[in-house]
PALUMVO-89612 format. One record per residue: residue number from 0; x, y, z of N, C-alpha, C, O in turn; chain. Coordinates in steps of 0.1 Angstrom, whole numbers, plus 2048, in hexadecimal, padded with zeros to 3 digits. Layout:
N
[dotor NUM [X Y Z] [X Y Z] [X Y Z] [X Y Z] 'A']
...
This chain:
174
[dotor 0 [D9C BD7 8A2] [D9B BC8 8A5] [DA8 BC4 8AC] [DB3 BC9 8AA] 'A']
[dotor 1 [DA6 BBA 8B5] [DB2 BB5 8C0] [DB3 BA6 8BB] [DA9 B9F 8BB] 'A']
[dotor 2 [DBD BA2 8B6] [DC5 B97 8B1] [DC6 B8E 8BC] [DCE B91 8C4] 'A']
[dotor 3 [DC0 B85 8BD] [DC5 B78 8C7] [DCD B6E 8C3] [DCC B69 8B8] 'A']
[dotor 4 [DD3 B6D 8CB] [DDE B60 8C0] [DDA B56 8C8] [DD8 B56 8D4] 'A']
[dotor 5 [DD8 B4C 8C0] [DCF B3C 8BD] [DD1 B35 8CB] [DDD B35 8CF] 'A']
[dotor 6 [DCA B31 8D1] [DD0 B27 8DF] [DD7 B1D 8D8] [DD3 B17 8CE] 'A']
[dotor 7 [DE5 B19 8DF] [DF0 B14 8D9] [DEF B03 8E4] [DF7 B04 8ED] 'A']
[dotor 8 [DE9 AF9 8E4] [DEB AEE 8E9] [DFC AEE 8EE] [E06 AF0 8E7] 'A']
[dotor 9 [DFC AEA 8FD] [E0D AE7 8FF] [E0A AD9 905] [DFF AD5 909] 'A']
[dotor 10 [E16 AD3 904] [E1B ACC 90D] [E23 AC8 916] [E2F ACB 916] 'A']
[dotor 11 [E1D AC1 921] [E28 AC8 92D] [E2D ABC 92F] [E27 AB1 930] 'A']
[dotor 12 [E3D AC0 92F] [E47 AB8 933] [E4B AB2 942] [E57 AB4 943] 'A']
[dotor 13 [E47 AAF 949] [E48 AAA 959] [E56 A9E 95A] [E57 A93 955] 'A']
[dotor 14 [E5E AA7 963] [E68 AA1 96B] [E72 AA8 972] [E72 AB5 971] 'A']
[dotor 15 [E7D AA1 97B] [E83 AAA 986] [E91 AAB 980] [E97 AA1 97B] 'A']
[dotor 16 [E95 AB7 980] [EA2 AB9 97D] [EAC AB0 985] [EB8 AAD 981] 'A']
[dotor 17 [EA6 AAC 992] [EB0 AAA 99A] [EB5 A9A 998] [EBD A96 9A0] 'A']
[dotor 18 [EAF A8F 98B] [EB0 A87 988] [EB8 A89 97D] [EB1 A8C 973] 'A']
[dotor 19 [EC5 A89 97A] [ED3 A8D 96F] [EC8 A87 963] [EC1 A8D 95B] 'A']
[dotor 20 [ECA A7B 964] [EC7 A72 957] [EBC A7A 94D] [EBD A7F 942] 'A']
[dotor 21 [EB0 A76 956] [EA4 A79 953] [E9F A8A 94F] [E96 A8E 948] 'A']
[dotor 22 [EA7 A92 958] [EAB A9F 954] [EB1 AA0 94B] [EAA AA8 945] 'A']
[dotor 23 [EBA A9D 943] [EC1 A9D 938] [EB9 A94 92D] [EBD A97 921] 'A']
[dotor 24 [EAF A8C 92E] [EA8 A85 91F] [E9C A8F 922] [E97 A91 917] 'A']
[dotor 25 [E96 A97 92B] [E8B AA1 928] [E92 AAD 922] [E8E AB2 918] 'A']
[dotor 26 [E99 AAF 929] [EA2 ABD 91D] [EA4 ABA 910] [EA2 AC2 907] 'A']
[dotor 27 [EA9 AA9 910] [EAA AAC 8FF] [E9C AA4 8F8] [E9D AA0 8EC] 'A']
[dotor 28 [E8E AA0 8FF] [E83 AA2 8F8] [E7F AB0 8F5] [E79 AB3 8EA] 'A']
[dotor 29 [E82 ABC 8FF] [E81 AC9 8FD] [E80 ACC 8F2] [E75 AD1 8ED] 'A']
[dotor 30 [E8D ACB 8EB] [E94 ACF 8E3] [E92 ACC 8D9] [E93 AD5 8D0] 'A']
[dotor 31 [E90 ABF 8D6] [E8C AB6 8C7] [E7C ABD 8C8] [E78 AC1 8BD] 'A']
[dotor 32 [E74 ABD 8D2] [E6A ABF 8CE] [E63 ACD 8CA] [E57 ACE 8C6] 'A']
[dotor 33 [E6E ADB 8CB] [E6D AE4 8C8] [E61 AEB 8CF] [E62 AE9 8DB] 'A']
[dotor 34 [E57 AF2 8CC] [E4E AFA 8CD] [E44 AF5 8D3] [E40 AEB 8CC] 'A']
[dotor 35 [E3D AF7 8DE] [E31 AF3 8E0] [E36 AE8 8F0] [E2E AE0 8F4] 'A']
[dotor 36 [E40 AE9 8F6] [E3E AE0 902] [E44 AEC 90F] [E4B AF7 90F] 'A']
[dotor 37 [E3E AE4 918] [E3F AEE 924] [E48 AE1 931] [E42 AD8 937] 'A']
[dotor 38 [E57 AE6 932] [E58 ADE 940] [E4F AE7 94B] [E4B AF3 94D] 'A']
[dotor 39 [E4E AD9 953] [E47 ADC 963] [E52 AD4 971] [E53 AC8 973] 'A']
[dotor 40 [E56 ADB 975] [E5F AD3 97B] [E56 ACB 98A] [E4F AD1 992] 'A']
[dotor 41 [E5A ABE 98A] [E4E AB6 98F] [E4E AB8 9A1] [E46 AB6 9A9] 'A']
[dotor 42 [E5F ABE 9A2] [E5E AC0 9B0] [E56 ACD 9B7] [E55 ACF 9C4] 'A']
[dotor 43 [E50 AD6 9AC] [E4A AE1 9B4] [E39 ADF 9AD] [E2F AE6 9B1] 'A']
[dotor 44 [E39 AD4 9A3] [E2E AD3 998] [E1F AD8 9A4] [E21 ADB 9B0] 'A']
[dotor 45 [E15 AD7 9A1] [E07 AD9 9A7] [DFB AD4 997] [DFC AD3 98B] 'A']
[dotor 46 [DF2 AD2 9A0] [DE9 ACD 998] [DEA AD5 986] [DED ACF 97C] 'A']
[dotor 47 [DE6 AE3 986] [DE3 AF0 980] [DEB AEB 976] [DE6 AE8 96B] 'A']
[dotor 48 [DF9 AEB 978] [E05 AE3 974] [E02 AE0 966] [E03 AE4 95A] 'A']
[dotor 49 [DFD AD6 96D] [DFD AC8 961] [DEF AC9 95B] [DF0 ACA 94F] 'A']
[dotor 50 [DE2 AC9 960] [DD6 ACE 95A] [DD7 AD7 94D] [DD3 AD3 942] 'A']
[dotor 51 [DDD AE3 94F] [DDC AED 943] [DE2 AEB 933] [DDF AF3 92B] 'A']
[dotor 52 [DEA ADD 932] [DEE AD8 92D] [DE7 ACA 920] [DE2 ABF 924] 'A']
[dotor 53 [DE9 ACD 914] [DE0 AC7 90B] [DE9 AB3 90C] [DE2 AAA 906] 'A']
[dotor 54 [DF1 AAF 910] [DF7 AA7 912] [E00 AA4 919] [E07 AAE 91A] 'A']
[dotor 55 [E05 A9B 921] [E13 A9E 928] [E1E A90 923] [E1A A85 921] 'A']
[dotor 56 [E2D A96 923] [E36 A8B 925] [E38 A8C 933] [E37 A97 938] 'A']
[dotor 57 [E3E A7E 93B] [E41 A7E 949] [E4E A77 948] [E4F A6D 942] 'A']
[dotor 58 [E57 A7C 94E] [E65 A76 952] [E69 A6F 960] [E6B A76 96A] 'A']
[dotor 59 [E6A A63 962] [E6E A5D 96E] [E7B A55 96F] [E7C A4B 968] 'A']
[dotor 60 [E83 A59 977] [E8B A4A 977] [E87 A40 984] [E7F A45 98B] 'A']
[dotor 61 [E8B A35 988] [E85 A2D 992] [E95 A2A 99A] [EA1 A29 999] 'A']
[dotor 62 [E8A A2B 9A5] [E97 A29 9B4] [E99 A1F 9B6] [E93 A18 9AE] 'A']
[dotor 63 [E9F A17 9BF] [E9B A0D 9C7] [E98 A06 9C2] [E9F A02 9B8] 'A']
[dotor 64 [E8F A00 9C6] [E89 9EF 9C6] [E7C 9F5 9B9] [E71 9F4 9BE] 'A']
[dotor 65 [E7D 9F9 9B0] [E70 9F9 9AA] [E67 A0B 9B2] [E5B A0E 9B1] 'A']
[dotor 66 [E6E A11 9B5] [E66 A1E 9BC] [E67 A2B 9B2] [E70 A29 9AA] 'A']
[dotor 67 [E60 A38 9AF] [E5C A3D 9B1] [E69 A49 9BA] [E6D A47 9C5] 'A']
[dotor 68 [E6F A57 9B1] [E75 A5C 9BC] [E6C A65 9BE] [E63 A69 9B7] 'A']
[dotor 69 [E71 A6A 9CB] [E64 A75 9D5] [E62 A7B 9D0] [E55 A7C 9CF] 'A']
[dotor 70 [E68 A84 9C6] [E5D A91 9C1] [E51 A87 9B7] [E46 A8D 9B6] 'A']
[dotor 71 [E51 A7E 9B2] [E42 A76 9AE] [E3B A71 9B5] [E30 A6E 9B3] 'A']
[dotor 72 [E45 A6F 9C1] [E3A A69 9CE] [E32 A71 9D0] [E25 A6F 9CF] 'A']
[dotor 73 [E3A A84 9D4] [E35 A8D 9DC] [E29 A92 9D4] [E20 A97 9D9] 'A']
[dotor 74 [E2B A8F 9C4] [E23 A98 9B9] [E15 A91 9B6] [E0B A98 9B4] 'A']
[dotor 75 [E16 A82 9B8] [E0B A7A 9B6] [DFE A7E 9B9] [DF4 A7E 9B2] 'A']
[dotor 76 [E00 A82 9CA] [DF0 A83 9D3] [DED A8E 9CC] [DE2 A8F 9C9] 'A']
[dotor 77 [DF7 A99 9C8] [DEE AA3 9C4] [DE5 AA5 9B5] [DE0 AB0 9B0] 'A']
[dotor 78 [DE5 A97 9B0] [DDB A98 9A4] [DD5 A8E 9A4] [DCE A8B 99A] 'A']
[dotor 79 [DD6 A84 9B2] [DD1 A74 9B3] [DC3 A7A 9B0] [DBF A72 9A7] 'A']
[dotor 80 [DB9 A83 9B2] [DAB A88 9AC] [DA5 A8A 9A5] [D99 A88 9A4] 'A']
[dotor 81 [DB2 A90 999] [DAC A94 98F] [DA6 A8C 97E] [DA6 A80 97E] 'A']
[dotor 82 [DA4 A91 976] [D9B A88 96F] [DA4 A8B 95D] [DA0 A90 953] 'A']
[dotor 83 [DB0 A85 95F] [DB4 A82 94F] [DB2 A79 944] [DB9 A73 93B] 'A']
[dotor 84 [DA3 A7C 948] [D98 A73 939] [DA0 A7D 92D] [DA3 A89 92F] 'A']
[dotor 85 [DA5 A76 920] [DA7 A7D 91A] [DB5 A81 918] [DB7 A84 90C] 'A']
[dotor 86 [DBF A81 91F] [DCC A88 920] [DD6 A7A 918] [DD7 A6E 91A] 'A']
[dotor 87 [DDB A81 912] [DE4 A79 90D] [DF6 A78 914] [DFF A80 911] 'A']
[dotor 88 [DF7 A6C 91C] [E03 A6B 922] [E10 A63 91E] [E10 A57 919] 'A']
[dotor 89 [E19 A69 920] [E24 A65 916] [E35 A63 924] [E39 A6D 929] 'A']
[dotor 90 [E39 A58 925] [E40 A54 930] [E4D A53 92A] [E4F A4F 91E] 'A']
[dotor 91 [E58 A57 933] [E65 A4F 92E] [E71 A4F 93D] [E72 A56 948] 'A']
[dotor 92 [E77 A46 938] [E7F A44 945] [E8D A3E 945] [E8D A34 93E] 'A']
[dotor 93 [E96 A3F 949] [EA0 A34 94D] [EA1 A29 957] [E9C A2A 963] 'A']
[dotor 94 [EA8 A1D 94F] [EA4 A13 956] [EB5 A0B 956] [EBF A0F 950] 'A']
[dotor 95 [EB5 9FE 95F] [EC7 9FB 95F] [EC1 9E8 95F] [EBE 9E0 968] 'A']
[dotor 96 [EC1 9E5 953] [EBE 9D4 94E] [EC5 9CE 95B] [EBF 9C8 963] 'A']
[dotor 97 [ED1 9D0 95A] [EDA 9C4 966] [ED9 9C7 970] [EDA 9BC 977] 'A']
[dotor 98 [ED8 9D6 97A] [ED9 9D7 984] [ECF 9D8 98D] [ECF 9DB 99A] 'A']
[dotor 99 [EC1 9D6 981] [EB4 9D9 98A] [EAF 9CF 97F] [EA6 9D2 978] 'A']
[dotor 100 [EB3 9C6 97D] [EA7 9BB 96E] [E99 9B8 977] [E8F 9B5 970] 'A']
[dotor 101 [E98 9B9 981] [E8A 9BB 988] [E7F 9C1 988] [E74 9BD 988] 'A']
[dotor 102 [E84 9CC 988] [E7C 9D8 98C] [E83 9E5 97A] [E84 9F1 978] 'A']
[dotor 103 [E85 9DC 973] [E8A 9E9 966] [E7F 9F1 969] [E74 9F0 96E] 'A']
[dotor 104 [E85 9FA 965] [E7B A07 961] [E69 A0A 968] [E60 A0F 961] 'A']
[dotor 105 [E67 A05 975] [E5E A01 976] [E55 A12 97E] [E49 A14 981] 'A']
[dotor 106 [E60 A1B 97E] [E57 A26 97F] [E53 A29 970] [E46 A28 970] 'A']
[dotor 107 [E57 A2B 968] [E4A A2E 95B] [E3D A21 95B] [E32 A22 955] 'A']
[dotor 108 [E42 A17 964] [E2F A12 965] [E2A A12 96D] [E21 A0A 96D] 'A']
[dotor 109 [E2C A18 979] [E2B A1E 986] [E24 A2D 980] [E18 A2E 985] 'A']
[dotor 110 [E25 A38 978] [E20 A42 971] [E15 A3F 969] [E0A A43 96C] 'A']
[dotor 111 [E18 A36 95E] [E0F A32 957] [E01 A29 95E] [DF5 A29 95A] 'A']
[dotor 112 [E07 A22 966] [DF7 A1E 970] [DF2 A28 975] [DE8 A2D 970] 'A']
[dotor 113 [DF5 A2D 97F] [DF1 A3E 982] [DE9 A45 97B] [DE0 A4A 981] 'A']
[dotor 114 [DEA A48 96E] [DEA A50 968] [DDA A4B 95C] [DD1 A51 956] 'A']
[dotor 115 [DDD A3F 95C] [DD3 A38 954] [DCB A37 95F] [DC0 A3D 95C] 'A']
[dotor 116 [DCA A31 96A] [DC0 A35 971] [DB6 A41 975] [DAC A40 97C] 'A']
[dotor 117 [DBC A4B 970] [DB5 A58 970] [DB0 A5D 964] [DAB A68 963] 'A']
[dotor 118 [DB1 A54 95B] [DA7 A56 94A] [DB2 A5A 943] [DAF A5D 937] 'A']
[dotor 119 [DBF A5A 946] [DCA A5F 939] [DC8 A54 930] [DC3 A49 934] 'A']
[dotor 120 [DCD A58 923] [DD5 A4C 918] [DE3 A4B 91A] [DE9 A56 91D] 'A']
[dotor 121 [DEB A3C 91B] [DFB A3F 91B] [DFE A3D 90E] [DFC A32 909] 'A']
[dotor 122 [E03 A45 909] [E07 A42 8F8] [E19 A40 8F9] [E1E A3F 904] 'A']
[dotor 123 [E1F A41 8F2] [E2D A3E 8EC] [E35 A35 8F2] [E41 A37 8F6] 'A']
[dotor 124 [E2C A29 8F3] [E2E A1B 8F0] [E3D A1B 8EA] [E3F A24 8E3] 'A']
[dotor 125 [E47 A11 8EC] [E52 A0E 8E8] [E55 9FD 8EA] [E51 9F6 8F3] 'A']
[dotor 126 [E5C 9F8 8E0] [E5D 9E9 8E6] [E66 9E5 8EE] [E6F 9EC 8F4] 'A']
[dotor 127 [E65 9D9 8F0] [E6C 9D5 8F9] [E7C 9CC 8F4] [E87 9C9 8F9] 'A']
[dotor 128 [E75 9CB 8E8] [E89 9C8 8DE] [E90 9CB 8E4] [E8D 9D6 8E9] 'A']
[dotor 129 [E9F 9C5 8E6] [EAA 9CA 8EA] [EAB 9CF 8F3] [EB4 9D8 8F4] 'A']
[dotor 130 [EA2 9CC 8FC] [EA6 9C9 910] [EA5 9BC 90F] [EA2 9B3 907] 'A']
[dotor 131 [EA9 9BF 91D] [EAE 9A9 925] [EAF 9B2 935] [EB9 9B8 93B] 'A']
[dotor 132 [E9E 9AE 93A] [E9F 9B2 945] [E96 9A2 94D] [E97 997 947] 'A']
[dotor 133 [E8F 9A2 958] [E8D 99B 961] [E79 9A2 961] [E70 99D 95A] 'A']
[dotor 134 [E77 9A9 969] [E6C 9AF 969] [E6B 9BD 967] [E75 9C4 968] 'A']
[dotor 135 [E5E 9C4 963] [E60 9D4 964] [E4E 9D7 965] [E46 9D0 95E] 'A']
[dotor 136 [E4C 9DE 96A] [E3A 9E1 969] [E3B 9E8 961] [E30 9EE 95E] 'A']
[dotor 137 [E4A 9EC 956] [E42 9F9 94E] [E3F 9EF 93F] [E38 9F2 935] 'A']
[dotor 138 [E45 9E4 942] [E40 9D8 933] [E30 9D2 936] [E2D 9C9 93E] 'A']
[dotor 139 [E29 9D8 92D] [E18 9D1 92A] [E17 9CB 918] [E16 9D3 90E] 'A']
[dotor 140 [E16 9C3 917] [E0F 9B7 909] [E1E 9B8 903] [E1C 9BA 8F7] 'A']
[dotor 141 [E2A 9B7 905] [E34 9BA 8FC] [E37 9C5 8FA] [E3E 9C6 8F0] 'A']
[dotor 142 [E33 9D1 901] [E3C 9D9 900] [E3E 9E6 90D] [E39 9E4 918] 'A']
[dotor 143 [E44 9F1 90C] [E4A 9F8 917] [E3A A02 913] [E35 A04 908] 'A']
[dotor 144 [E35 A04 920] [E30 A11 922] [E32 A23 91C] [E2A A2C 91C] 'A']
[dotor 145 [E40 A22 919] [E46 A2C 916] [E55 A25 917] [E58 A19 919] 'A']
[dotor 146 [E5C A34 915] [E6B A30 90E] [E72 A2E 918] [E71 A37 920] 'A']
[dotor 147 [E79 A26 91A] [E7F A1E 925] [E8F A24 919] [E91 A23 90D] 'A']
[dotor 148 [E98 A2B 924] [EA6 A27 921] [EB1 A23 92A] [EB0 A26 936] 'A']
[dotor 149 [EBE A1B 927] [EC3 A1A 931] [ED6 A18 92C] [EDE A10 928] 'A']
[dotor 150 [ED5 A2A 931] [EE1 A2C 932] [EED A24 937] [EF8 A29 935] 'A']
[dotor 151 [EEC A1E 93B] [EF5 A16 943] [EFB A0D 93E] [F07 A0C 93D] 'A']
[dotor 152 [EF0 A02 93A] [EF0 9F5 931] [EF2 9F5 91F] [EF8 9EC 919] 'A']
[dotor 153 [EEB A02 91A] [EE9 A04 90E] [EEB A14 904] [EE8 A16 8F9] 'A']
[dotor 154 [EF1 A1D 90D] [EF4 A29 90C] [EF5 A2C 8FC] [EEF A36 8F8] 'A']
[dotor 155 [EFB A25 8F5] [EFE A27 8E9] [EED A25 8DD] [EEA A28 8D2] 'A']
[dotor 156 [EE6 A20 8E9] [ED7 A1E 8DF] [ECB A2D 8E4] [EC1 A31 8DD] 'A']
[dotor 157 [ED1 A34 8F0] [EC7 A3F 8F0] [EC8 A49 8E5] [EBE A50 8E4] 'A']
[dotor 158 [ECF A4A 8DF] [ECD A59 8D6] [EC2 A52 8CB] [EB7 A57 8C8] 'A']
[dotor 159 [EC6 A45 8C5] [EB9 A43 8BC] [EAA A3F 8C6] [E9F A44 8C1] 'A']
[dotor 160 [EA9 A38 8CF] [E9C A36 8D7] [E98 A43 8D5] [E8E A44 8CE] 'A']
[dotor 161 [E9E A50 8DC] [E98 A59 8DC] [E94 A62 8CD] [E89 A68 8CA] 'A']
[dotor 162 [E9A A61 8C8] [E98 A68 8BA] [E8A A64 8B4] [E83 A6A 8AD] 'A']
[dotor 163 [E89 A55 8B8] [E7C A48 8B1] [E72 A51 8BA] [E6B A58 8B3] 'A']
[dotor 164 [E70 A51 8C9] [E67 A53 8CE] [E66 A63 8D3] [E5C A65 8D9] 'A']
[dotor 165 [E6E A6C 8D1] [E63 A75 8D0] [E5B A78 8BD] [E51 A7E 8BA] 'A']
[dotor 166 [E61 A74 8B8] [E5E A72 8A9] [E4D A6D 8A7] [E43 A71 8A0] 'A']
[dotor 167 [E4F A64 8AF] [E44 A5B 8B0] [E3D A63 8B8] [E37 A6A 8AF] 'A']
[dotor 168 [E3B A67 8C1] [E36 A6F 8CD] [E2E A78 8C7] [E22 A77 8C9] 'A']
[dotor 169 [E33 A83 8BD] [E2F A8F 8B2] [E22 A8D 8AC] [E18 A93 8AB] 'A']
[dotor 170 [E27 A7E 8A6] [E14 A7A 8A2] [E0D A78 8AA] [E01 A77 8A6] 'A']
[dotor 171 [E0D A76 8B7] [E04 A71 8C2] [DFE A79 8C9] [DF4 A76 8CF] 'A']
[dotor 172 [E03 A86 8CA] [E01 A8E 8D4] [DFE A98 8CD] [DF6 A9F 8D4] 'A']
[dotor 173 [E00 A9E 8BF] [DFA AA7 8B7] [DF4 AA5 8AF] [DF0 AAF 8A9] 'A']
């Protein structure tokens, strides 16, 4: 008899190294989250990628005026097709209250529209307590889309945000 070992659900971690910030809170969801996640790095990602995967977290920080950096621009068309009825999506990002109170964090709702449009769920909801921003697309009914942090303004509050939400995340995705 030949022993198969059990198909193992992963989840895939999506983001670019070449964003410091956002590279450094996916390394350390990595890590807290132990066993079972797969980075995909988004600048070489392909559809296959992200499909084979039983859930995904997505990492973005936002440029500009409220944008999107190119490797999510470039990554987008190649799954604008496909059909994530079912997938459970989990967002996080940095965002700067005073120097963008506009546009905070508005690539995690720039993702999460995307993404809900193609049949995903966005789960790990976070509130919006303790920001003082202006506008952000990633805030829907009172609260953030996903985990919004912001180094900048509040540095001393990411180690607990994150500890809460991948915590939280664990039940949602498994």
């Amino acid at each position: 008899l030949q022993s198969h070992r059990p198909y193992m659900k992963t989840i895939g971690l999506l983001y670019s190294k070449s964003t410091a910030f956002t590279a450094e809170v996916g390394a350390r969801i990595a890590e807290a989250w132990g066993e079972g996640i797969e980075y995909v790095d988004i600048d070489t990602a392909r559809l296959e990628d992200v499909e084979k995967h039983s859930a995904l977290i997505l990492g973005t920080p936002t440029y500009f005026n409220g944008e999107l950096p190119s490797a999510w621009s470039e990554f987008l068309p190649e799954v604008e097709d496909a059909d994530f009825t079912g997938k459970k999506v989990a967002i996080y990002g940095p965002g700067d209250q005073v120097g963008s109170p506009m546009s905070f964090a508005d690539g995690v709702g720039i993702l999460a529209e995307f993404f809900e449009a193609l049949g995903a769920e966005i789960v790990g909801r976070t509130s919006e307590e303790g920001y003082s921003y202006e506008q952000s697309l990633a805030a829907r009914e009172g609260s953030f889309l996903g985990l919004i942090l912001d180094p900048t303004n509040q540095p001393e509050l990411t180690d607990r945000r994150l500890s809460a939400w991948v915590k939280e995340l664990k039940r949602e995705l498994v």
